[in-house]
C-alpha positions in Angstrom: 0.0 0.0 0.0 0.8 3.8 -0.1 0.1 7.1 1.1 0.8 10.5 -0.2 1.0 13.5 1.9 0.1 17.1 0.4 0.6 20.4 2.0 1.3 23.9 1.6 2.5 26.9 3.8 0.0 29.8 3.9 0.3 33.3 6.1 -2.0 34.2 8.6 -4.5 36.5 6.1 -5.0 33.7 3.8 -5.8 31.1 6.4 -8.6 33.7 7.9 -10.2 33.9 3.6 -10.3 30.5 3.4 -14.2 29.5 3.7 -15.6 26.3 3.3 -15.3 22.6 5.8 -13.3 19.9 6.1 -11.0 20.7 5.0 -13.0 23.8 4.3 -12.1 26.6 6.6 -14.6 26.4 9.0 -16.4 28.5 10.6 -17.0 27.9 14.5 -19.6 30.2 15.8 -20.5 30.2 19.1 -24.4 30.9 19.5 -26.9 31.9 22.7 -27.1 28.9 24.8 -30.0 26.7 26.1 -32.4 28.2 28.3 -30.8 28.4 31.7 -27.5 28.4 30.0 -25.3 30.7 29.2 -23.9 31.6 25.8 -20.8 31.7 24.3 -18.8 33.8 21.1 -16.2 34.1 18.8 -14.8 36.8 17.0 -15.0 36.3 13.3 -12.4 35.5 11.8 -10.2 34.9 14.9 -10.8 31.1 16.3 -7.3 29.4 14.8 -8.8 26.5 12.2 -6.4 23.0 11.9 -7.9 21.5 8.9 -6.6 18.5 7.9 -7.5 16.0 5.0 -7.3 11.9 4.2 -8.7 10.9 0.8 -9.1 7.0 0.5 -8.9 5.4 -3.5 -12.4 4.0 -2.5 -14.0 7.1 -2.4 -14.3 8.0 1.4 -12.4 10.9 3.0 -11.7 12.0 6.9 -11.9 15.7 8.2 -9.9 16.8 11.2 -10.5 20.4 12.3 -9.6 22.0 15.3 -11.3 25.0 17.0 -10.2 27.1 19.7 -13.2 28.9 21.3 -13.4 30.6 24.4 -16.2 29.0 26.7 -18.6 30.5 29.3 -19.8 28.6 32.8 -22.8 25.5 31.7 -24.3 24.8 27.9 -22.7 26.4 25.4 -23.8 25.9 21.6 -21.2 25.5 18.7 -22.1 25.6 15.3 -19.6 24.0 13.3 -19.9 24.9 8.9 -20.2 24.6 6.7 -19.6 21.1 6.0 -19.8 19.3 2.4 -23.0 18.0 1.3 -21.8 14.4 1.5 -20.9 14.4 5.0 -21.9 11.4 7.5 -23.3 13.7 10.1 -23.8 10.6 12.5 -20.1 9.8 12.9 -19.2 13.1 13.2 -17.5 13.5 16.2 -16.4 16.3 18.6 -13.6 15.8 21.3 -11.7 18.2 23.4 -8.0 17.8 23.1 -7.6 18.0 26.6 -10.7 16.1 27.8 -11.9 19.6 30.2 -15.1 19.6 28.0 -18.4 17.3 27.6 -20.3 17.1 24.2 -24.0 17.0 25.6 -26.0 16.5 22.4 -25.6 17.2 18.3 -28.2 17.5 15.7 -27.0 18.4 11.7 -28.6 21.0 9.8 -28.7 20.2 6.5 -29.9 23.5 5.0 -27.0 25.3 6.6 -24.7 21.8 6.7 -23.8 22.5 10.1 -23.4 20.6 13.0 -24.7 22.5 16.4 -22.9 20.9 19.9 -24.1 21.5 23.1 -21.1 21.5 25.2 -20.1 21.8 28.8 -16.8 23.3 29.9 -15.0 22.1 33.2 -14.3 25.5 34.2 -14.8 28.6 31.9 -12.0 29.8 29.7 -10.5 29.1 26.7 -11.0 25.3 25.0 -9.3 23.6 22.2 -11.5 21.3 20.4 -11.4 18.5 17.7 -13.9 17.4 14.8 -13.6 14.3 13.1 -16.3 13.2 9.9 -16.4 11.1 7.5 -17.7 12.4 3.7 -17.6 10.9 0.4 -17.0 12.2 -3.1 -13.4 12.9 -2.4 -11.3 10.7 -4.8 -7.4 10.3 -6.3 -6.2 8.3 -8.2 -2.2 7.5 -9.9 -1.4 7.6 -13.8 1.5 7.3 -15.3 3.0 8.6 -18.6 6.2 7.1 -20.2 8.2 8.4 -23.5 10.6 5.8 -25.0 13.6 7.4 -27.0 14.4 7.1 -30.3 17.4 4.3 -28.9 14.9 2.5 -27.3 17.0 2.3 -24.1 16.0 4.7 -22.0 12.2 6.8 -20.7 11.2 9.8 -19.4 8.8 9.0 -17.0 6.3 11.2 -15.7 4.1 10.5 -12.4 0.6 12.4 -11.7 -2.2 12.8 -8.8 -5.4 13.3 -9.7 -7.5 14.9 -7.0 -11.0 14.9 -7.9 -14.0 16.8 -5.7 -17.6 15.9 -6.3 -18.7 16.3 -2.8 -21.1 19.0 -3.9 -18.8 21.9 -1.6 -15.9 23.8 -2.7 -12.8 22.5 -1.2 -9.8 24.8 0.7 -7.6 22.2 1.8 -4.3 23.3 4.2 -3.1 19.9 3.6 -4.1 16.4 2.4 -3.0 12.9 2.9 -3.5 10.6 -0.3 -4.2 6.6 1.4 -3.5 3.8 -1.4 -5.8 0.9 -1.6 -9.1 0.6 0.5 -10.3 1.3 3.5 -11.4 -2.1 6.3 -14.2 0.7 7.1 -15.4 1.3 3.5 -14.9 -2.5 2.5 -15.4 -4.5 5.3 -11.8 -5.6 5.1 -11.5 -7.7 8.5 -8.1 -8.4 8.2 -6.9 -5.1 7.8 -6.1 -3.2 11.0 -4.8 1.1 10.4 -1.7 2.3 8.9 0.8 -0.1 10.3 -1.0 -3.4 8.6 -1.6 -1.2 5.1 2.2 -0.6 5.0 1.9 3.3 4.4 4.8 5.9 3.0 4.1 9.8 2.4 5.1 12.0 -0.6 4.9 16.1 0.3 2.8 17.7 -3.1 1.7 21.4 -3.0 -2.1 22.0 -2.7 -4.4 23.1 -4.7 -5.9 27.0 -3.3 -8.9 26.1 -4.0 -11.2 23.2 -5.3 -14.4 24.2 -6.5 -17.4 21.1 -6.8 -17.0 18.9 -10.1 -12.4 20.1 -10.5 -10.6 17.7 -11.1 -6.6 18.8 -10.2 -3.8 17.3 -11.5 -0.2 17.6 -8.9 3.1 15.8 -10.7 4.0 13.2 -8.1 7.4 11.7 -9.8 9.4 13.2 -12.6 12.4 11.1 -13.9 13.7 12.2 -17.4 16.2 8.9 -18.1 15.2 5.7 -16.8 17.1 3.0 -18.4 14.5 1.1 -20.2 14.2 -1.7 -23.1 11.0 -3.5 -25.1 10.9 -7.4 -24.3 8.3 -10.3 -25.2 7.0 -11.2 -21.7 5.9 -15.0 -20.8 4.4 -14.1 -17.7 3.5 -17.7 -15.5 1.8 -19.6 -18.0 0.6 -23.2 -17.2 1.3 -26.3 -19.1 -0.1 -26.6 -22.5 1.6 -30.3 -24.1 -0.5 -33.1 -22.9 0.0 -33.7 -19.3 -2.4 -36.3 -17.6 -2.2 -34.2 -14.1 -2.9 -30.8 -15.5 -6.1 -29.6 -18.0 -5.1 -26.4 -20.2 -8.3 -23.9 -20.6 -6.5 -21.1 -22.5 -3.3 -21.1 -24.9 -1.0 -19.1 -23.3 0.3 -16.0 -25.3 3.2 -13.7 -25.4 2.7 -10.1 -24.4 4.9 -7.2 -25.9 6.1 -5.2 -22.5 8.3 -2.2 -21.5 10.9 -3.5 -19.0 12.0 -0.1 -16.8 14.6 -0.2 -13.9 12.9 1.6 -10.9 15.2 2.8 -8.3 15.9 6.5 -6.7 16.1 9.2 -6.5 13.6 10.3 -9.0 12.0 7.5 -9.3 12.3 5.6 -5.5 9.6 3.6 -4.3 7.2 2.6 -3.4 4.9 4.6 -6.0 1.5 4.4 -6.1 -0.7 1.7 -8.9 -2.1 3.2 -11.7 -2.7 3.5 -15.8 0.3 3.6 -17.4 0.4 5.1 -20.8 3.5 4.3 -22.8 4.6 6.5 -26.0 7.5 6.0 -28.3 9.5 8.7 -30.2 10.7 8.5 -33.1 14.3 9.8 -34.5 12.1 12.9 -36.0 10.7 13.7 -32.6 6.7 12.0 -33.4 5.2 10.5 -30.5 3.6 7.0 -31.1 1.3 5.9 -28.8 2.5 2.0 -28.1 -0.1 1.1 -25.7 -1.4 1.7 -21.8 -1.8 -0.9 -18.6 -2.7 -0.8 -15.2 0.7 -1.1 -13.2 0.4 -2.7 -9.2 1.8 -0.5 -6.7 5.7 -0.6 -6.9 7.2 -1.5 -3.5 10.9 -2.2 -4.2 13.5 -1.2 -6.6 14.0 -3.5 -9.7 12.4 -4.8 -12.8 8.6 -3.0 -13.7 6.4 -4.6 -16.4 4.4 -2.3 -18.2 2.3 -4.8 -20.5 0.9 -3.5 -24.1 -0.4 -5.9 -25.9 0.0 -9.5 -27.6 2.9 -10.6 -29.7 1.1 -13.3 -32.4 4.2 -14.0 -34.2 5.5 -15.3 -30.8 4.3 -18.6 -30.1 5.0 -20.3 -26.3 4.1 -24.2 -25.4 5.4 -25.6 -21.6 5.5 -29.3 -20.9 6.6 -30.9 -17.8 9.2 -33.6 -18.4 9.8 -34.9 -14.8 8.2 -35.3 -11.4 9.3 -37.3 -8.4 8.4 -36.5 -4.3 11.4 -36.3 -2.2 10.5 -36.7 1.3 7.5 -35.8 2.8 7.1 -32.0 1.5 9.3 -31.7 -1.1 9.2 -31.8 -4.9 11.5 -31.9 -7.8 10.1 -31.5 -11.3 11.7 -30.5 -14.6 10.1 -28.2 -17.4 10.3 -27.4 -21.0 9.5 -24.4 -22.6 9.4 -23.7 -26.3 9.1 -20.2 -28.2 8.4 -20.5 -31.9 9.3 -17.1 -33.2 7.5 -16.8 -37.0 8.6 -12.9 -36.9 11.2 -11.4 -39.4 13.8 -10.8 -36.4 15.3 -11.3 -33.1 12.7 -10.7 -29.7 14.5 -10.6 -26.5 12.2 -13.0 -24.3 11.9 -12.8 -20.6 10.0 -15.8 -18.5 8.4 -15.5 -15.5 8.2 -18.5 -13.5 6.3 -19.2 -9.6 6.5 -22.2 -7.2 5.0 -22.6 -4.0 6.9 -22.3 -0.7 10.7 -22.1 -0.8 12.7 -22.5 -4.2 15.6 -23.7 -5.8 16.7 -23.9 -9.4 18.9 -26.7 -9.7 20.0 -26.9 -13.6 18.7 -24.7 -16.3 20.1 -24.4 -20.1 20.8 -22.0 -22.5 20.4 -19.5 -19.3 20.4 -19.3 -15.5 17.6 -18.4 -13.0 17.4 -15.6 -11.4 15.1 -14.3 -8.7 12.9 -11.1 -8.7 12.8 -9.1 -5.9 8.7 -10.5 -6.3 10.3 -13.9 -5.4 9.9 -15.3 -9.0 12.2 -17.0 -11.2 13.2 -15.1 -14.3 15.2 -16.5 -17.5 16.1 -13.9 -19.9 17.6 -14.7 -23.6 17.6 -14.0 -27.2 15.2 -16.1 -29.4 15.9 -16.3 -33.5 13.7 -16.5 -35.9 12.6 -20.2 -35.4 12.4 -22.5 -32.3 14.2 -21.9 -28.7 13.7 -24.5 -25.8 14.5 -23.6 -22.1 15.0 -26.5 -19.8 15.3 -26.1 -16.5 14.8 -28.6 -12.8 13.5 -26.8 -9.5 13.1 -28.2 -6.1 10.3 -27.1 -3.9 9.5 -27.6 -0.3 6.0 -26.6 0.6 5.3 -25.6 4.3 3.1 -27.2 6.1 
């Protein structure tokens, strides 16, 4: 998973001109009290506003605000708005930081989009207090654009947020946090348990001033200009397709065309954010081609990155298993053929993609020699002619039980 952080520095005088909830400036007027109360004010303009913002890829979004208001003896009522129009009013919730204040009753008023407290102070005095709500309509999301040279060896890659309001409100955020993946909340995820379990990381991005209902804003995340880079003829993980009593074949396996980039800092240091990836290539006049797009998984580590564009038919790729024998009680050894027919006019460079359950050991492979991704497959990368190349290769594997 991944998170983005965005802020921005602002002065004093822009703060106070900020209108709007949530992360909308928020007003926090103080109001007469209940009968038998007493009542309690603020200045315009003066009660200090924390706004703070985190935007979930599944569409739901926190508010954090704080409010300092200065408190009178008994009830007071606080108007908190305006909020957007797709807040959840009944999880909104209001908290003093330092527990000296009790939140009697709420009710929302949806024609102002307020929320009105009833609180009781300790003691009189000044009071620092928190709101926390949930709203939807708030979404980002990750894209990618990549330029191949005219050598075909290197890409300038390009990385974009897109922020998107259609919560109804204008937006003024004073910073934002960008959460990858989805919420346990929003989809009843039971195994997933905060921050620590989703793995999160932060990226600072400059804000947006505002963001009026139905904007869509675009903030460059990543910007890497040469990133060595190379097209190859992927065989991602395909199953057996010669006759093999043990296994039935649904689907013929096919080769995918696929630009291979090395991802590593520091322009380009994970972990980045999944998203579409669209891939052009130029050409020695400086045209653009578009070659193709994909949806790329969140990058986590360094290495090797996929970025798959379509099928190769004049590749051709069958896989037959030639050996199996238990060793032990968990472990296997089996041996594998694979066989590219290449009915193209030149040269592909091929690399295969291989997975075996629990731990993993390539014991003999020919024309190349296994290596392991830093995703904990095994990857054989060679030349094949114009014609027929075989790969054969024995692995032992020891499941756990």
């Amino acid at each position: 998973m991944w998170i983005g952080t965005l802020g921005r520095a602002s002065s004093p005088g822009a703060r106070m001109r900020r209108a709007g909830l949530f992360v909308l400036v928020a007003l926090a007027l103080l109001a007469m009290a209940a009968p038998g109360g007493s009542s309690a004010s603020a200045e315009p303009g003066v009660p200090a506003v924390s706004d703070i913002l985190v935007v979930y890829q599944s569409g739901s979004a926190v508010g954090t605000r704080v409010i300092e208001a200065d408190l009178e003896a008994g009830p007071n009522r606080l108007v908190v708005g305006p909020l957007p129009e797709s807040v959840n009013a009944q999880n909104a919730e209001l908290a003093a930081v330092d527990g000296r204040v009790e939140v009697k009753s709420k009710f929302f008023d949806p024609s102002a989009r307020c929320l009105v407290f009833t609180v009781v102070p300790q003691s009189p005095g000044p009071a620092s207090l928190r709101l926390t709500y949930a709203f939807s309509g708030l979404t980002w999301s990750a894209s990618y654009t990549i330029v191949l040279d005219g050598r075909r060896d290197e890409a300038a890659v390009f990385g974009w947020y897109c922020v998107s309001n259609q919560t109804g409100s204008p937006l003024s955020p004073r910073s934002m946090t960008l959460v990858a993946g989805y919420s346990n909340v929003v989809d009843g995820q039971s195994g997933v348990r905060g921050a620590a379990a989703l793995g999160v990381t932060s990226v600072g991005v400059a804000c947006p001033d505002e963001m009026p209902h139905g904007a869509d804003f675009y903030l460059q995340a990543v910007k890497a200009d040469k990133v060595p880079a190379r097209m190859v003829y992927l065989v991602d993980r395909i199953g057996i397709t010669q006759p093999d009593p043990a296994v039935y074949r649904k689907e013929e396996p096919h080769v995918v065309l696929a630009l291979e980039m090395t991802v590593s800092g520091p322009e380009l240091e994970p972990p980045l954010p999944g998203g579409c990836a669209t891939v052009y290539a130029r050409s020695e006049d400086g045209a653009a081609y578009l070659l193709g797009e994909d949806n790329v998984a969140p990058i986590g580590a360094s290495g090797s990155v996929m970025v798959r564009l379509g099928r190769a038919p004049f590749l051709r790729v069958e896989k037959a298993r030639t050996d199996q024998k238990k060793i032990g009680t968990s472990s296997w050894e089996e041996a594998y053929q694979i066989r590219i027919t290449n009915s193209g006019s030149d040269q592909a460079d091929v690399v295969i993609l291989e997975e075996f359950p629990g731990e993993w050991a390539v014991l003999q492979s020919a024309p190349v020699t296994a290596a392991r991704s830093p995703s904990g497959l095994a990857r054989f990368s060679l030349p094949a002619p114009v014609g027929r190349t075989e790969v054969l290769y024995r692995v032992r594997y020891t499941l756990q039980l």
